[in-house]
N, C-alpha and C positions, 0 to 999 in steps of 0.2 A: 568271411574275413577272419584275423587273426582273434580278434573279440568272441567270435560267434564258437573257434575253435576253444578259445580258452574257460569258455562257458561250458561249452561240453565238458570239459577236461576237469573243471572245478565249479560244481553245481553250487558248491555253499559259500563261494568266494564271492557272487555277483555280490557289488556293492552300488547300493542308490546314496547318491550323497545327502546328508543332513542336512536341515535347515541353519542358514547363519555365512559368515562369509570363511570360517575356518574350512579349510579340506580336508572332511572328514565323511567318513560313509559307514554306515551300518551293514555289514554282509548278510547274506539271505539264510549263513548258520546262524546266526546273532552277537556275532562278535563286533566291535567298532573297530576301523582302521583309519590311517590318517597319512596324510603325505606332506614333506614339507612345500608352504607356498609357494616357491620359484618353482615347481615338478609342473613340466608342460600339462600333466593329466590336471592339475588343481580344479579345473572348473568345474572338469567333467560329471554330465549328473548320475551317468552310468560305467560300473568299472570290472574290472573282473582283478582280484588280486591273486596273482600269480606264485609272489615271490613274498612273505610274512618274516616278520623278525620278531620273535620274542611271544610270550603268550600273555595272560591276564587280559582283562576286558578291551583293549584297545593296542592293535598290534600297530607296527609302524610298515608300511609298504615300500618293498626293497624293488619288487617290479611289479608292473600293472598296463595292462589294455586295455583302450576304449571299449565301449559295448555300446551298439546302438539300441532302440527299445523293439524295433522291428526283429532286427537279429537274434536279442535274446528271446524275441514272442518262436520265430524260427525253432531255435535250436531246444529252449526249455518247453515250449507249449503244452507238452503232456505235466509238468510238474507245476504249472501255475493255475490254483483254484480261488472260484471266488468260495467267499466263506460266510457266514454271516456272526455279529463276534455282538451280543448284550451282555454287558457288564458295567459294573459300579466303579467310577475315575472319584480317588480318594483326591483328585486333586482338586477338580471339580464340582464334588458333592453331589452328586447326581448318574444317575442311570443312564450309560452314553447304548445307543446301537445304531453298530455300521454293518452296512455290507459292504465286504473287501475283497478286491481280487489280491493275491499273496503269491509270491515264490518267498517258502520256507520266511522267515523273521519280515520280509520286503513287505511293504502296502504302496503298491502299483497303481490300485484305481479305489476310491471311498468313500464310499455315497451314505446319504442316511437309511436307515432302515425305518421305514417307516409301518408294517404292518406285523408290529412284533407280538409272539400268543403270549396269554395274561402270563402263562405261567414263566417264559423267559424273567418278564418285567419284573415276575416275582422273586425269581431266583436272585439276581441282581439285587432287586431290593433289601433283598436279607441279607447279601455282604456289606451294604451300606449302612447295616441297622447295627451288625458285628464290627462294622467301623464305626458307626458312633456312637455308639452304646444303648442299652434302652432306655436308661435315664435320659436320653435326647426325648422322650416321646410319652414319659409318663405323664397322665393324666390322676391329677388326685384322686378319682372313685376306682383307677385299674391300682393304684398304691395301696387303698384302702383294702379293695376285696385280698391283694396279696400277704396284708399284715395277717388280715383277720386269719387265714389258711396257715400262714407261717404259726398264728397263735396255738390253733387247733392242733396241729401237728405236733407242736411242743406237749399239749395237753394230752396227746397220746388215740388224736384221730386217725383214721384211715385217707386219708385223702394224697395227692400229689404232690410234689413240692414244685411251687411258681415262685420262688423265688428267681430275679434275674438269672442267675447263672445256668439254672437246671435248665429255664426257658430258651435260653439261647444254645444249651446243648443239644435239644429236643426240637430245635428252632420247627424243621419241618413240620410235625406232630400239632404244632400249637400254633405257629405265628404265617405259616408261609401262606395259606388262603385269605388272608388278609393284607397283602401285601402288593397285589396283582396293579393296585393304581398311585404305588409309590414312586415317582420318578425322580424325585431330588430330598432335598434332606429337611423341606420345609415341609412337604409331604409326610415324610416322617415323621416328624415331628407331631402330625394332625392327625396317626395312625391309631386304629380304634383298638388299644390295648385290651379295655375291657370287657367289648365285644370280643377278638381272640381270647382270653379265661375264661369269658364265661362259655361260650362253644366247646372250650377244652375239659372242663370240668364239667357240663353237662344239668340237666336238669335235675336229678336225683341228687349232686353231691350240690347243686346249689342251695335247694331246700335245708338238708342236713346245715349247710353252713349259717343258712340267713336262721333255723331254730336254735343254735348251741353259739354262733358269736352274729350276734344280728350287727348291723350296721347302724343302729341309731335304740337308743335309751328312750323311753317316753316317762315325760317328769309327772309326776301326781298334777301338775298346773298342766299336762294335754300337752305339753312340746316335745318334739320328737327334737333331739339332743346329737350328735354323730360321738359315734364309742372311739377314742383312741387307742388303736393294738398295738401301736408301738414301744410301749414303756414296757417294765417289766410282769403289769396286769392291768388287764384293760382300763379306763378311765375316763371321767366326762368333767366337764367342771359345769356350774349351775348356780343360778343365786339361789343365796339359801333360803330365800322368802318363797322358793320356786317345791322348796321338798318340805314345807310344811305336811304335816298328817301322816307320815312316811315313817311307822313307826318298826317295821320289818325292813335289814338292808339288802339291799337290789343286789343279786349273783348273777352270775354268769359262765358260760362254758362247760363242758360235761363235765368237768369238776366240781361246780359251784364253788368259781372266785369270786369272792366279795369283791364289788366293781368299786373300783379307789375314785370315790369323789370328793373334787375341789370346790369349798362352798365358798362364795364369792359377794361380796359387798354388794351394795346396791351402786355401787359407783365402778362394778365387774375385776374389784382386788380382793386377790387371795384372802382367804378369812383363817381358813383350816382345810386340811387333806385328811379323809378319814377311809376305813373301811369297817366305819363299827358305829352309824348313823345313833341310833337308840343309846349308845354311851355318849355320844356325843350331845346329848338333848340333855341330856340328865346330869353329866359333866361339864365339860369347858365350854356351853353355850351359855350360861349365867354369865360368864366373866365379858364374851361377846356380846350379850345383849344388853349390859351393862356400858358396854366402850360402844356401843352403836346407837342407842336409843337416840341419845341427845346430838350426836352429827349427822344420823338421818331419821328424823321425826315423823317423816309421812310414810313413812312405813311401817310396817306391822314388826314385833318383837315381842310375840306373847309370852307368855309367861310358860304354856304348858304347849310347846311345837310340835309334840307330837301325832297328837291331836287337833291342831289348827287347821285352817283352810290353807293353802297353797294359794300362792297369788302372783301376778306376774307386776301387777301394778301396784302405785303409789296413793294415797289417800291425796283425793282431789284438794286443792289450798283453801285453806280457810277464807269466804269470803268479805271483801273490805280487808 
């Protein structure tokens, strides 16, 4: 019929109509066309546009022919494939996969796909990740190990740069074997950032890192402490009843920074920020154990801190 010819005649014209009650159709090039509602064709779900008025994404239909689905299975059959299409719907937040029969822009038939290889799910995944950033998924010990790398690197290491961006440039390299059972953005989100660094940087530069910026201080009182790399040199904060005997101060980094400690009240308020412990005993801690002794009693406030015991606790209450 006149359909089946015009189909022949204009491959990228078949148009399947849109969902909704406007008559409007997507053509199989990928352009939108539209007819006004009184046009005997309005309903039609299949159309061939013959006759286009105007360009930009949505031409107006000056003439057009039924097309039935049989006629155009007829006439097109060599040029409609099924395909299989995984990818990440930003609208949806999630990892969609169809398989689709298709003439050119058209989805004719659309099933789900259901036995998709890891590595599809992965690819997918990773646009969802460049869609929501990796801040959707960090986990504080994968932010940590990234400071601590960022720090080194400043200090003039050999190591990679993981900061976000590098990572998502590199994405392949570093994040996509990790990413094979992410299917939505809650997924994401519960994504083992830390195990992807640590696999990428390896055993060798792991060691190197955890000896020259470790992840955790241990205080003369045996408490292993977490180092913040985020300021402008690393830092811990600690009661100060906690560094009693500490009379050398604690460095860090293949430079040896003096690590900026925050000594802290017994009630865990700022007292002082120092990076010069041994001046600070000998200096402006008379003035603090002066202003502290009598608002907290059951703690210790000797005289000579350098040399004292490190204590985490309070002197048990006086009994009666």
């Amino acid at each position: 019929g006149p359909g089946g010819m015009a189909a022949l005649a204009y491959p990228d014209r078949v148009g399947l109509r849109r969902p909704g009650d406007a008559p409007r159709w997507l053509l199989s090039g990928g352009r939108g066309a539209s007819l006004p509602p009184e046009d005997g064709l309005a309903g039609a779900p299949l159309i061939v546009a013959t006759d286009l008025d105007g360009g930009g994404r949505e031409a107006r239909i000056r003439m057009a022919a039924a097309l039935s689905e049989p006629e155009l299975r007829a006439v097109l059959g060599d040029r409609i494939r099924w395909q299989r299409r995984c990818h990440w719907s930003r609208r949806d937040r999630r990892v969609m996969a169809r398989h689709q029969e298709r003439l050119g822009a058209l989805v004719l038939d659309d099933r789900p796909w259901t036995d998709v290889p890891p590595d599809a799910v992965a690819r997918a995944a990773l646009d969802g990740l460049r869609d929501l950033g990796l801040g959707h998924c960090a986990a504080p010990a994968a932010r940590r190990l990234q400071a601590r790398v960022a720090f080194l690197r400043a200090e003039g290491a050999d190591l990679p740069d993981i900061a976000d961006t590098a990572l998502m440039e590199d994405a392949e390299t570093w994040l996509l074997d990790f990413l094979s059972d992410c299917r939505d953005a809650s997924a994401l989100a519960r994504f083992d950032l830390l195990a992807a660094l640590r696999q990428g940087l390896g055993w060798e530069r792991l060691q190197v890192i955890d000896r020259l910026a470790p992840e955790c201080w241990v205080s003369p009182a045996g408490r292993r402490i977490t180092v913040d790399y985020d300021g402008e040199a690393p830092a811990v904060a600690v009661r100060l009843q906690e560094v009693f005997g500490l009379s050398v101060h604690p460095h860090i980094g293949p430079k040896r920074l003096a690590l900026r400690i925050t000594l802290l009240s017994p009630a865990g308020r700022p007292l002082q920020v120092t990076t010069d412990l041994p001046g600070f005993w000998s200096g402006a801690y008379g003035e603090v154990r002066k202003d502290m002794r009598g608002r907290y009693p059951r703690h210790p406030w000797p005289e000579d801190p350098a040399t004292a015991a490190p204590t985490l606790r309070a002197k048990p209450r006086n009994p009666g």
